[in-house]
N, C-alpha and C positions, 0 to 999 in steps of 0.2 A: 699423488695428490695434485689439485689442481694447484695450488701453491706454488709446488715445484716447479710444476711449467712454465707458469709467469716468472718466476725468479730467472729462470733458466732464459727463456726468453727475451728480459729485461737484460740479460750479460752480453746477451750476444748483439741485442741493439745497441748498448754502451760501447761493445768493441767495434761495431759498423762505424761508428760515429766518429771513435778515438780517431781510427783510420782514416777517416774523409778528413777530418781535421787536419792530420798530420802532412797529408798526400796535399795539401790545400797550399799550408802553413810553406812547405817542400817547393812548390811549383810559384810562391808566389814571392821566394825568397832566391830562388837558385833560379828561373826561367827567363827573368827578365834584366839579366847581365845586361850592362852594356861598356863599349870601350873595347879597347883593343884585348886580346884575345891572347894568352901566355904563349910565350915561343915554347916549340917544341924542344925536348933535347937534343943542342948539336946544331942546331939551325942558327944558320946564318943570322944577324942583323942586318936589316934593311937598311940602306943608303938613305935619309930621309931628303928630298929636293924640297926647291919651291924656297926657297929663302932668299933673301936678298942681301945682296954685299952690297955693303957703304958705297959705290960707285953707282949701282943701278938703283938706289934708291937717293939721291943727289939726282939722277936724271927724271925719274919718273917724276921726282917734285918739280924740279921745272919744269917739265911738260904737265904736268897738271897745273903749275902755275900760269903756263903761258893761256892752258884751257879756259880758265877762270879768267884772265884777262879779257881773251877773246868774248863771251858769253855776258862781262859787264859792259863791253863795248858795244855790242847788240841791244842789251837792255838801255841803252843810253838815247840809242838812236831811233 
């Protein structure tokens, strides 16, 4: 019957669909991670640099203070 075949037809466009949905839903949840990335098992931690001890950050202020001094003493003149 022609019936059938629209039924039949209708299921398999509902399952196309289910699927784009889901594969969408998938890619638009799990694709766009961001951030660091799980260590492997076993693997090492990394050393993190780039930080500053109370000594180098006492210096860098005065040198940026004396910056700032210099640059209002410009604007003055």
């Amino acid at each position: 019957m022609e019936l059938d075949r629209i039924i039949a037809d209708l299921r398999r466009e509902a399952e196309r669909i289910s699927k784009a949905i889901t594969a969408l839903l998938g890619s638009a949840t799990g694709g766009a991670k961001r951030g660091p990335k799980p260590a492997a098992p076993g693997a090492k931690k990394r050393k993190r640099r780039g930080r500053l001890t109370p000594e180098g950050r006492k210096r860098l202020s005065e040198a940026m203070k004396k910056r700032w001094a210099e640059r209002r003493k410009k604007q003055k003149a």
